[in-house]
Backbone as a chain_set.jsonl record, in Angstrom:
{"seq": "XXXXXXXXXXXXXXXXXXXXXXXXXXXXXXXXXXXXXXXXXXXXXXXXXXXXXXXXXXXXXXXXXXXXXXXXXXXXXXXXXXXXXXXXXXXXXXXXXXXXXXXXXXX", "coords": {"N": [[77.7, 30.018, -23.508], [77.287, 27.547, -25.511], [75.17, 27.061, -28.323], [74.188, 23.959, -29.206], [74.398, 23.521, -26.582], [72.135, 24.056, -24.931], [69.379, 23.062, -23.43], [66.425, 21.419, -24.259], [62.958, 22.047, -23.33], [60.053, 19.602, -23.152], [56.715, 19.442, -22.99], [54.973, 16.701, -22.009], [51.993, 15.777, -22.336], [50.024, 16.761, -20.115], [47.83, 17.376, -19.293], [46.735, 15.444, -18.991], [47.283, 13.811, -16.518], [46.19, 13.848, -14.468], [44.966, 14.936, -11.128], [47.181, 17.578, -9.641], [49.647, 16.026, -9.754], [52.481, 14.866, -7.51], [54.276, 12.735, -7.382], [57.154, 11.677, -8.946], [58.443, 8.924, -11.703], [60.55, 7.055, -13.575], [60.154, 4.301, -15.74], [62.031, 1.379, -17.07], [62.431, 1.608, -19.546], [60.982, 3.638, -20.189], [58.982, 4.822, -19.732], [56.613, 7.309, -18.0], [55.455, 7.638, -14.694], [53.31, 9.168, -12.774], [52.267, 10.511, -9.388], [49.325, 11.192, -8.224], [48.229, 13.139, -6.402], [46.154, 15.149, -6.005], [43.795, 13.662, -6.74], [44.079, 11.264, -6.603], [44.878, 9.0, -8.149], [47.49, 7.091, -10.272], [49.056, 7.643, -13.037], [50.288, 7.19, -16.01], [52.454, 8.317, -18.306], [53.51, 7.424, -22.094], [56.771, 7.349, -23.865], [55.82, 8.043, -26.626], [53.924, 9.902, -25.516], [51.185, 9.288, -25.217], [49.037, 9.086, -22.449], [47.785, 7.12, -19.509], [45.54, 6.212, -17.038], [46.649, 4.227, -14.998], [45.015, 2.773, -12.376], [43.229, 3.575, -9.44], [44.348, 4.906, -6.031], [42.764, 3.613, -4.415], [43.514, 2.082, -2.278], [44.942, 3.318, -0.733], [44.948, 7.076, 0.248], [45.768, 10.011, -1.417], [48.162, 9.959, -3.098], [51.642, 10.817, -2.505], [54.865, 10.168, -3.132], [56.293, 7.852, -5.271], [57.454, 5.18, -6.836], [59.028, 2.773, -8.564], [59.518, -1.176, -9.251], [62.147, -3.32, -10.872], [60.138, -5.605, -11.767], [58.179, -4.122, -12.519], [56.073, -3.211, -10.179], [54.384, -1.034, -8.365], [54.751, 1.543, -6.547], [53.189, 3.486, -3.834], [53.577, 5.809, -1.718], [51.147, 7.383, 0.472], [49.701, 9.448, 1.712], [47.195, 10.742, 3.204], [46.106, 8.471, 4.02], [48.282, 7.347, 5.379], [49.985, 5.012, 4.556], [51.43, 2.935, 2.651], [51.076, 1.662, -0.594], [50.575, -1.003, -3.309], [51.045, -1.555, -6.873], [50.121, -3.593, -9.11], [51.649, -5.029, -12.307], [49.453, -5.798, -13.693], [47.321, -4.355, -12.835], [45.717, -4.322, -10.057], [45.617, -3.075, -6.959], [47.249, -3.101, -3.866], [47.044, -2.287, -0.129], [50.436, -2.59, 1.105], [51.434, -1.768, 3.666], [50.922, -0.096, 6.936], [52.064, 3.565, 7.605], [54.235, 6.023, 9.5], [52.916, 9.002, 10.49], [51.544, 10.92, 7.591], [53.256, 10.176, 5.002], [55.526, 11.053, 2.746], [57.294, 10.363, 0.643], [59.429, 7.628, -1.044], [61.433, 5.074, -2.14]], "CA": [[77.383, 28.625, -23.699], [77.153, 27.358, -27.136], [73.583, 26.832, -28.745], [74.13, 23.165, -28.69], [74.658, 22.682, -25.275], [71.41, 24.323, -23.84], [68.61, 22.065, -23.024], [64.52, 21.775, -24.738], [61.692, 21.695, -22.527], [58.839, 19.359, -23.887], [55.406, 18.853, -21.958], [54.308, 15.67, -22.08], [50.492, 15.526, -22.012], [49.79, 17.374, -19.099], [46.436, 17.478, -18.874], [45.875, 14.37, -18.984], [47.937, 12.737, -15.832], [45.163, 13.591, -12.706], [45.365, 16.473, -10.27], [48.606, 17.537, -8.576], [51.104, 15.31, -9.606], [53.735, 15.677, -6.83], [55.842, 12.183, -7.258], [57.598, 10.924, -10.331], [59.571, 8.064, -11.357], [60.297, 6.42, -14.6], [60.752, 2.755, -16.053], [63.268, 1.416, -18.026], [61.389, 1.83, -20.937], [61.243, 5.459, -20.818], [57.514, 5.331, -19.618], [56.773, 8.124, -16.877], [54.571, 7.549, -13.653], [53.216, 10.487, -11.516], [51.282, 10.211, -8.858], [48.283, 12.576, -8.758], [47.943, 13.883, -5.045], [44.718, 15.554, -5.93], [42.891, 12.853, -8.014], [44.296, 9.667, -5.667], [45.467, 8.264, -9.06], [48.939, 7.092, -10.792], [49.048, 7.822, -14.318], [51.907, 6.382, -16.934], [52.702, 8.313, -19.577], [54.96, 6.435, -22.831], [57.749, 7.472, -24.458], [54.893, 8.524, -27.68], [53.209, 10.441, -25.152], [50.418, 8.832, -24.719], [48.791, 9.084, -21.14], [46.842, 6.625, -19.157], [45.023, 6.04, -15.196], [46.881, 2.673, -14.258], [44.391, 2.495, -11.404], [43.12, 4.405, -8.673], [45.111, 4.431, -5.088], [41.666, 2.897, -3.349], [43.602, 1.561, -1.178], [45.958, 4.845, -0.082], [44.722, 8.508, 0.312], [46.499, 11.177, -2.049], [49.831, 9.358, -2.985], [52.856, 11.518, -2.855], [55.747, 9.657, -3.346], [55.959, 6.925, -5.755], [58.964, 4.474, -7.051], [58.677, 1.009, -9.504], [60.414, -2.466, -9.423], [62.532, -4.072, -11.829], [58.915, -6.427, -11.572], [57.02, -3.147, -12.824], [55.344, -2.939, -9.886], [54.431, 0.49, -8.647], [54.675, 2.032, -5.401], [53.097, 4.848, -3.946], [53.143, 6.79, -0.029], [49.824, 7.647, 0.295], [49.883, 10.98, 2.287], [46.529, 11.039, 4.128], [45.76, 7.53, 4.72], [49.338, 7.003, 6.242], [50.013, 3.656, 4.199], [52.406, 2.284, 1.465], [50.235, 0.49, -1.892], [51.473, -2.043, -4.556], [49.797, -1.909, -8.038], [50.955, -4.799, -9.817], [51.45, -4.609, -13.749], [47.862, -6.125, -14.037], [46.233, -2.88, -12.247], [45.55, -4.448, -8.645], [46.01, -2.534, -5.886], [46.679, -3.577, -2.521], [47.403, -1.74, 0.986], [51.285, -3.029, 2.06], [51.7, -1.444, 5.424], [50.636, 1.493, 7.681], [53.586, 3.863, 7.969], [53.936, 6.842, 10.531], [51.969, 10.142, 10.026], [51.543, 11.408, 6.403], [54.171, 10.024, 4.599], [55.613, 11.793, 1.226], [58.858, 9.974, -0.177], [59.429, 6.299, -1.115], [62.543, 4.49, -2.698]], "C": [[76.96, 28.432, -25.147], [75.572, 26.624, -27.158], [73.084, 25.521, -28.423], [73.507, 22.575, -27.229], [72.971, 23.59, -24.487], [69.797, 23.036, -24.074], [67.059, 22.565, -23.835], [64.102, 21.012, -23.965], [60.726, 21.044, -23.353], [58.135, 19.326, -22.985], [55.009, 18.028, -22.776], [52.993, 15.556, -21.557], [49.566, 15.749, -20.833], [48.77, 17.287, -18.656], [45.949, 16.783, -18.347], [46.486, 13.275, -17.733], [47.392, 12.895, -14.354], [45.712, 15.03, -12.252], [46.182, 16.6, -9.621], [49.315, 16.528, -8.553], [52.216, 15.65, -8.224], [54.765, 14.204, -7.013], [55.432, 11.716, -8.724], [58.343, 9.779, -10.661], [59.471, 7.704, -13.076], [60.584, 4.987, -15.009], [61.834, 2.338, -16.829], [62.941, 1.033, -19.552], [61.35, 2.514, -21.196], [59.301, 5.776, -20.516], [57.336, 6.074, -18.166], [55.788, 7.786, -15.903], [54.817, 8.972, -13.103], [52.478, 9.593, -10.775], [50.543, 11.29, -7.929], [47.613, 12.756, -7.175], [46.119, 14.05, -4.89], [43.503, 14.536, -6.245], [42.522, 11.445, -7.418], [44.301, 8.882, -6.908], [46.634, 7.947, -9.291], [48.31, 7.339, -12.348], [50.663, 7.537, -14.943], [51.412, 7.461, -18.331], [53.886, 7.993, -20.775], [55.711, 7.721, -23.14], [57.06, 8.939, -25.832], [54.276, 9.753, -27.084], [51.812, 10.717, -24.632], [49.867, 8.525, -23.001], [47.591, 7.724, -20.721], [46.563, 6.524, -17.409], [45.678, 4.576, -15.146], [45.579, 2.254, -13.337], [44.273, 3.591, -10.261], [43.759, 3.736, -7.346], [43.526, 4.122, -4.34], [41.951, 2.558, -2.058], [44.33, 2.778, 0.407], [44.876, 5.679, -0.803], [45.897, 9.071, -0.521], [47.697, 10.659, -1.673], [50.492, 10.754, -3.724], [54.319, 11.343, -3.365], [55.222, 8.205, -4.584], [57.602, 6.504, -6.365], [58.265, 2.881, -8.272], [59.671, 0.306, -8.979], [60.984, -2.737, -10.842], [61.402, -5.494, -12.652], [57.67, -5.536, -13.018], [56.07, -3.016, -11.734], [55.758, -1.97, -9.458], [54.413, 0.607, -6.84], [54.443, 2.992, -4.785], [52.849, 5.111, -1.864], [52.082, 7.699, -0.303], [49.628, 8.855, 2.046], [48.665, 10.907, 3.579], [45.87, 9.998, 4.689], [46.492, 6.956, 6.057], [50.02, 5.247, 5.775], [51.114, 3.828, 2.923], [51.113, 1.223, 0.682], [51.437, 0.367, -2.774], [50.371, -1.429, -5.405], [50.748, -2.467, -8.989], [50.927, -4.578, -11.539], [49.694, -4.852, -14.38], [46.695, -5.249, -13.199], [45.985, -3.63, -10.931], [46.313, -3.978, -7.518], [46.047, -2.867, -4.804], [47.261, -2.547, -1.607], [48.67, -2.742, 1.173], [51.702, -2.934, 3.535], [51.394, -0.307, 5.673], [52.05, 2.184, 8.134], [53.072, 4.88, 9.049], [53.092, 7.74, 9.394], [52.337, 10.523, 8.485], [52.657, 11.734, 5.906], [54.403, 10.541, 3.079], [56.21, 11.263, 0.543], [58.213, 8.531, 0.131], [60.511, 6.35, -2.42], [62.595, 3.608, -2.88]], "O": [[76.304, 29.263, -25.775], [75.021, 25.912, -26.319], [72.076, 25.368, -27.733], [72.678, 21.729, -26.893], [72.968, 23.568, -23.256], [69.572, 22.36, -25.077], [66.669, 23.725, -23.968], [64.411, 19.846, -23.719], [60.382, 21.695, -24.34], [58.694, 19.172, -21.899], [54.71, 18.243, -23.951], [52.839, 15.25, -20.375], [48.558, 15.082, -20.602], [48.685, 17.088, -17.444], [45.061, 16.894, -17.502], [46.259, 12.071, -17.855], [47.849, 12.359, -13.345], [46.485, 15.855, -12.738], [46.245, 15.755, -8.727], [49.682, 16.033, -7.487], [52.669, 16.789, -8.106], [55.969, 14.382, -6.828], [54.402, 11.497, -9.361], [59.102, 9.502, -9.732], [58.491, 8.027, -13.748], [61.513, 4.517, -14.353], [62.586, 3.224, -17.235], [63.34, 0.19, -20.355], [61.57, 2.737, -22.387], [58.602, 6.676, -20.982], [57.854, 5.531, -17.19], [54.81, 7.515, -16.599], [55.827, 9.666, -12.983], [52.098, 8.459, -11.065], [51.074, 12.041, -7.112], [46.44, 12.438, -6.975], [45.254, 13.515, -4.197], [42.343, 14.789, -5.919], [41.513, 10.744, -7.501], [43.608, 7.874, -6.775], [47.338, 8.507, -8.451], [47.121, 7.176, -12.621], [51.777, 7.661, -14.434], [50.421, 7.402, -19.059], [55.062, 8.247, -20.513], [55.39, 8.856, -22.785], [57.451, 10.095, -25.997], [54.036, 10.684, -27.852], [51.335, 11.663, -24.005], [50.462, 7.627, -22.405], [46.691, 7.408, -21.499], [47.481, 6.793, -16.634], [44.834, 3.698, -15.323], [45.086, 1.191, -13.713], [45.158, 4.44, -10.157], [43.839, 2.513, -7.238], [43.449, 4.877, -3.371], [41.243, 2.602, -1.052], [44.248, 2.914, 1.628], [44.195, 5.423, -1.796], [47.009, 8.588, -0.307], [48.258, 10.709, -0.579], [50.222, 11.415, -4.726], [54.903, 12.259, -3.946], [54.09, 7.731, -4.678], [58.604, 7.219, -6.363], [57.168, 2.354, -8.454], [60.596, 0.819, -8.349], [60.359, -2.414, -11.853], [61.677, -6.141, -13.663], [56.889, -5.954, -13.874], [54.98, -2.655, -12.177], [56.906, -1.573, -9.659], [54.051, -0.301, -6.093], [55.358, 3.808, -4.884], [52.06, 4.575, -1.086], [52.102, 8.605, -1.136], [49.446, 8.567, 3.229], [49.028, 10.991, 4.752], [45.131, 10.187, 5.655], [46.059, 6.462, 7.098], [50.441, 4.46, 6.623], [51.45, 4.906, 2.432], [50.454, 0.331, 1.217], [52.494, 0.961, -2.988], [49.283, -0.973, -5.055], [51.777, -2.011, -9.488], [50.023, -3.853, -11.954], [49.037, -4.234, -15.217], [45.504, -5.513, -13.035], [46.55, -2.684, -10.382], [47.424, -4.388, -7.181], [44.932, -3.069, -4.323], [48.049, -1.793, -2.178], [48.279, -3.882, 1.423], [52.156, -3.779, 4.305], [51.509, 0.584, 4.831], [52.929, 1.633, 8.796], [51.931, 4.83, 9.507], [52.751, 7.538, 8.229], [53.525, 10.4, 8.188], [53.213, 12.828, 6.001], [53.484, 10.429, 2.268], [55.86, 11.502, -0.613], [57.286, 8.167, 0.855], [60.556, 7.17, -3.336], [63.618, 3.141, -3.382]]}, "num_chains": 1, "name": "protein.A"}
């Protein structure tokens, strides 16, 4: 395989995006969401690299899954509450619905 063609790993600010990331998604901006299992946070980090806490899932237990809108809002399956949350571009979080048992994925 020619030198070109193989791929660079960067880490983006690791430290700084809560405990146990397990879902990801990105915007169309190029800004990254996790969402931090351990921590019951989302975190965005840009393009620059810059990290920040959007908000805490208050409303969901340890989100695993997470997804955005064309809106920007955020979406996360919240693992041990058993629920689906919004968090709107202006940081408010709400509870959308109770799903079955400890849900992981969302689309």
């Amino acid at each position: 395989m020619p030198a070109s063609a193989l791929a660079t790993t960067t880490t983006l600010n690791a430290t700084a995006t809560g405990a146990d990331p397990y879902g990801i998604t990105v915007d169309s901006a190029g800004n990254i969401y996790t969402a931090n299992h351990g921590s019951n946070t989302v975190s965005k980090i840009t393009p620059s690299g810059l990290t920040t806490t959007l908000n805490n899932t208050a409303t969901g237990g340890n989100p695993y899954g997470i997804t955005i809108d064309s809106a920007g809002n955020i979406y996360t399956s919240n693992y041990f509450s058993n629920n689906v949350s919004k968090i709107t571009p202006a940081g408010v979080t709400t509870t959308l619905a109770a799903t079955g048992t400890n849900p992981a994925g969302i689309t």
